[in-house]
Each structure stands twice: as C-alpha cells, then as structure tokens.
C-alpha positions in Angstrom: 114.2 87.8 71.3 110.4 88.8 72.3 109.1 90.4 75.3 105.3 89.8 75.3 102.6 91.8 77.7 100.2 89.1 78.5 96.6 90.8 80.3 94.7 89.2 82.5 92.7 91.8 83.1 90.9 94.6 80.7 89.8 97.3 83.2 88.1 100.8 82.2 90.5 103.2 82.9 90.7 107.0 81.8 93.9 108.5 80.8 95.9 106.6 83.6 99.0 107.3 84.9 101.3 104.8 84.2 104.1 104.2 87.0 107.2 101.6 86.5 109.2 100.8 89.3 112.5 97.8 88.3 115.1 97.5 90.3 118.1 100.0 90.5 119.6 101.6 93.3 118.8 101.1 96.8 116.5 98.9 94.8 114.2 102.2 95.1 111.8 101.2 92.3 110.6 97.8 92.9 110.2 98.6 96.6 108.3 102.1 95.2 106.2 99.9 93.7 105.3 97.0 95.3 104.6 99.5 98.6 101.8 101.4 96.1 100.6 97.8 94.8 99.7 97.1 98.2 98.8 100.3 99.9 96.4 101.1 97.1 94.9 97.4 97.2 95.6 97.3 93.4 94.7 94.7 91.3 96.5 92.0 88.5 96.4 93.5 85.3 98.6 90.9 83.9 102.2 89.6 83.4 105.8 90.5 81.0 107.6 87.8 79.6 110.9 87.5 77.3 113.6 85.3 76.2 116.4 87.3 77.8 114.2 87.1 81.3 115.6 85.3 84.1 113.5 81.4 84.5 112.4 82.3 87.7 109.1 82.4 89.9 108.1 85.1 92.5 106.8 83.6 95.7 104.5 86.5 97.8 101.8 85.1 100.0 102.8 81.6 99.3 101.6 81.9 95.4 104.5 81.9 92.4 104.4 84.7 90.0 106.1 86.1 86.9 108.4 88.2 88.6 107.5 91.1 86.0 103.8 91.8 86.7 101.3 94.6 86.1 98.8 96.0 88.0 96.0 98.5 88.0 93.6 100.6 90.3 90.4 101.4 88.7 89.7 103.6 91.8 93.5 105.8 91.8 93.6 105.6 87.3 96.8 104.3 87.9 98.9 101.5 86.2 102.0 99.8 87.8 104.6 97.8 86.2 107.2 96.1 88.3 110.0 93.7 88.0 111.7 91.9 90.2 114.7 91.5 88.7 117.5 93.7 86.9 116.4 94.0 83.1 119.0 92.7 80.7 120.9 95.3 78.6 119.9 92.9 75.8 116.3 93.5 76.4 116.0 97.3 77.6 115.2 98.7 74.1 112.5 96.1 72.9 110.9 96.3 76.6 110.9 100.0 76.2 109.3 100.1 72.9 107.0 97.8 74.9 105.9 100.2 77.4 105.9 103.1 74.9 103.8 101.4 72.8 101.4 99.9 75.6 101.1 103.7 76.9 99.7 104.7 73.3 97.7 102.0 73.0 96.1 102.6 76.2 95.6 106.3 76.3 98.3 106.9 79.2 98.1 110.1 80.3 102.1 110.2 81.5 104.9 107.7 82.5 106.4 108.3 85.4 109.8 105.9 86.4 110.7 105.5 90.0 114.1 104.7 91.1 117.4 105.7 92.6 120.4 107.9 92.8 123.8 107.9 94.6 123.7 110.1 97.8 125.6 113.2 97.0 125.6 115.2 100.8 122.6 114.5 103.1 119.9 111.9 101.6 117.1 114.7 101.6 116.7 115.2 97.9 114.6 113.9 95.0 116.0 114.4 91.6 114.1 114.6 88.8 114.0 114.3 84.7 111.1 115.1 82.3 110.9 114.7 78.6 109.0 118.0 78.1 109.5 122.0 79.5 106.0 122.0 81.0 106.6 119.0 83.0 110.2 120.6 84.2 108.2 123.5 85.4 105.8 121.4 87.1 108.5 119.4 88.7 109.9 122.4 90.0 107.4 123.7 92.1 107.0 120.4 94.3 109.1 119.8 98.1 112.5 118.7 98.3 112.4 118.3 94.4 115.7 119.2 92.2 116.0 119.1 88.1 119.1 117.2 87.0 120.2 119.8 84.6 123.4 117.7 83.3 124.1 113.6 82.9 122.7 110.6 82.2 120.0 108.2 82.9 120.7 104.5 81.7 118.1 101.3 81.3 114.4 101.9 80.4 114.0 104.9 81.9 116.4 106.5 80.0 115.1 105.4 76.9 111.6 106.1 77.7 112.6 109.6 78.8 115.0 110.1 75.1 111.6 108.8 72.8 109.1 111.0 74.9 111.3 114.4 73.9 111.8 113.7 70.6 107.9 112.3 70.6 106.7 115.3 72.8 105.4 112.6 75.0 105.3 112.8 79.0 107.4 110.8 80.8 109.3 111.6 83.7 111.7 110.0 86.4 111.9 110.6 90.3 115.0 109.7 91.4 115.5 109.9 95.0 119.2 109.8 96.8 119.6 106.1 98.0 122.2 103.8 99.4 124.2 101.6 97.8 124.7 98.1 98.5 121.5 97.2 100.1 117.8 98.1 99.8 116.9 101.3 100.9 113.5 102.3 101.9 114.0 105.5 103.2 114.6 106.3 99.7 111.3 104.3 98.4 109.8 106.5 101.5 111.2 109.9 99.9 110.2 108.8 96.0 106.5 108.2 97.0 106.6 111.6 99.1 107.4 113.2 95.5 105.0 111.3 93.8 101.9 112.0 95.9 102.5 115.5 95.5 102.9 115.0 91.9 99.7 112.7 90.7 97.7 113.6 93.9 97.1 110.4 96.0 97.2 109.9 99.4 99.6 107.4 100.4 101.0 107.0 104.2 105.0 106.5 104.3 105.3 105.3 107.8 105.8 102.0 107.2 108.5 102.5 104.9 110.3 104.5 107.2 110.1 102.7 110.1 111.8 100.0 108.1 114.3 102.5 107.0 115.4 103.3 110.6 115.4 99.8 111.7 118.0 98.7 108.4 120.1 101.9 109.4 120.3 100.9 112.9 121.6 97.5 111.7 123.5 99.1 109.1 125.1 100.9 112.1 125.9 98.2 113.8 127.3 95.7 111.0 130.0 98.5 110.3 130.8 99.2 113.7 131.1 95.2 114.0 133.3 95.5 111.0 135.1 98.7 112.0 136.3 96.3 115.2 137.6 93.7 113.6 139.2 95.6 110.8 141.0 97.2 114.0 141.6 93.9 115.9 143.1 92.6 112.3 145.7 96.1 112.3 146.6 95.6 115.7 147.5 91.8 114.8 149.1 92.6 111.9 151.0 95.7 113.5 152.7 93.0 116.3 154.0 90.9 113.6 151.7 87.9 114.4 151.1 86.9 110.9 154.9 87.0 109.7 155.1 83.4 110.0 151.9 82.8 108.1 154.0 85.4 105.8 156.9 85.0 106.3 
C-alpha cells in the first residue's frame, strides 16, 4: 500500500496554512473546500494517489481529475487538499503521515481540518479541536465557536490532531453542526464563517447559503411528501386492506 503526493506545481509560499477538507458529515469538508478553491481562484498544486483509492475520475468543467487534488493560492499563503471520496480506514494512517510530513517539508505554518458534526439543538454552533493550549485559547475567543472538551475525532483528522500534541505541532479541526444524510451547505457556510475569522480572509458565504435554504426547502417538502404517504399507508393498514395480502 502507497499513497504518493504527485506536484504539478512548485509555488513560493511562506509559512502557509494548510487546509484539508474530505468528505464526512453533511459532507462539510469537501464542499468547505472546493467553495475556497473556487472563491479564492486557487490554483493546481498537484494530485494524491494510493492503492486503497477508489479507480475513479472527477469530471468538473467537463475535464477528469484525480478525485484527491491539491491546490494553492500564492496570493491567500494557503494550501488546500481535498478528496472526493471517503478515505479508506486502510489508508488513513499512511495518508496522514503524508500530510504531516508534507506540512514539515513545506514549512506549514498550521493544519487546519474542516468537517462536520451531528446537530445537537439548533445548528448555530462550530465545534472545535486543537493540538496545542495556545491554539485552544485562540479558538476561544472567535463567534459562535465552542471547544469540544470530551470525545473523539476519527479518520485523518483525528490522527493529525493526536501527532500534533504529542509533536507540539498546530493542527486544528472546525467542526460545524451538520445534517445527516445529505449534503449540507449551511454547515460548509458556518465552517468558512469560523475560518475567516480564524486565518483572516475574506470570503463571501452567500452562495452557500442560498443553496442551504433552497435543499431545506426541499428537504421540507420530501418529508412532508413522505410524512403523507407514511399516513395514507396507516390509514390502509388500520382498515384491514392488506389482510389478504397478509393474511
């Protein structure tokens, strides 16, 4: 099994800030990223391969790519990687040791993971993780923000986040409250609002939720669509009209 970080690119950055959005949740991250890949106009800095990935093409713009791709901004100092598809268990630790070691290499100056978490009341928070004190006190000072002071954190984030502490390494994860079941973008919206406080760039949201309240209002709808049937179907049931079927 080998995972291999092929460049196509070799900009001049300074210290960037490394950003990695794969799918999770609400599929918060990839949408996270792909949304600052194109807002920010960034730029192919290359491609991931491995022999657990999925043999697949991307299709965007009517050109196939390898569904894990990096990019960069010479203009933000920011590096994005993003997949397309879920990481294998099989390949989470040697992709992680990957990006660790890529973020060494390159002088990173922190890794920050984007993704999602299961809505717990209203969806109006962004939960957070760092691998170091100074970063939680950082964290702590930004909008609609909270510290997850007790669980878990699975996949490459979690592993990133486990070597940075013992390492003394930055790395921290924005985790913002997301459906489940389908993309969410009100989530993606809410993740990027944390993050532009947090690295200082100036992104606009409103695309991303305008998307969000058209999928809720068709959300809406489907379950109400379901709801009806679901009570057409009791209603059957309840007058005996299946008890032949059943019988």
């Amino acid at each position: 099994m080998a995972i291999e970080f092929h460049m196509t690119a070799s900009p001049k950055l300074h210290a960037p800030i490394l950003i990695e959005g794969f799918p999770g949740l609400g599929l918060v991250g990839t949408i996270s990223a792909s949304y600052l890949v194109e807002k920010l106009s960034m730029e192919p800095l290359g491609y991931i391969t491995g022999d657990q990935f999925p043999p697949l093409a991307a299709v965007h713009n009517k050109r196939p790519l390898f569904p894990a791709r990096m990019y960069f901004s010479q203009k933000h100092n920011i590096i994005i990687f993003i997949s397309e598809f879920v990481i294998p268990i099989m390949a989470v630790n040697e992709l992680s040791d990957k990006i660790y070691e890529f973020a060494q290499k390159h002088n990173v100056k922190q890794i920050i993971s984007l993704g999602g978490i299961a809505i717990k009341g209203e969806q109006d928070t962004v939960y957070a993780i760092s691998s170091l004190p100074e970063l939680s006190s950082q964290l702590e000072k930004l909008h609609a923000v909270e510290l997850i002071k007790e669980g878990a954190t699975t996949g490459v984030t979690g592993v990133l986040l486990a070597r940075g502490a013992v390492d003394k390494y930055p790395v921290i994860s924005l985790l913002a409250e997301s459906q489940q079941g389908y993309m969410d973008p009100k989530a993606s919206a809410m993740v990027l609002e944390a993050l532009k406080e947090l690295v200082k760039i100036d992104i606009d949201t409103s695309t991303l939720e305008h998307e969000a309240a058209k999928i809720d209002t068709k959300v809406k709808e489907i379950v109400g669509k379901a709801k009806s049937a679901h009570s057409a179907y009791k209603k059957v049931e309840s007058e005996g009209s299946l008890g032949t079927m059943y019988g």
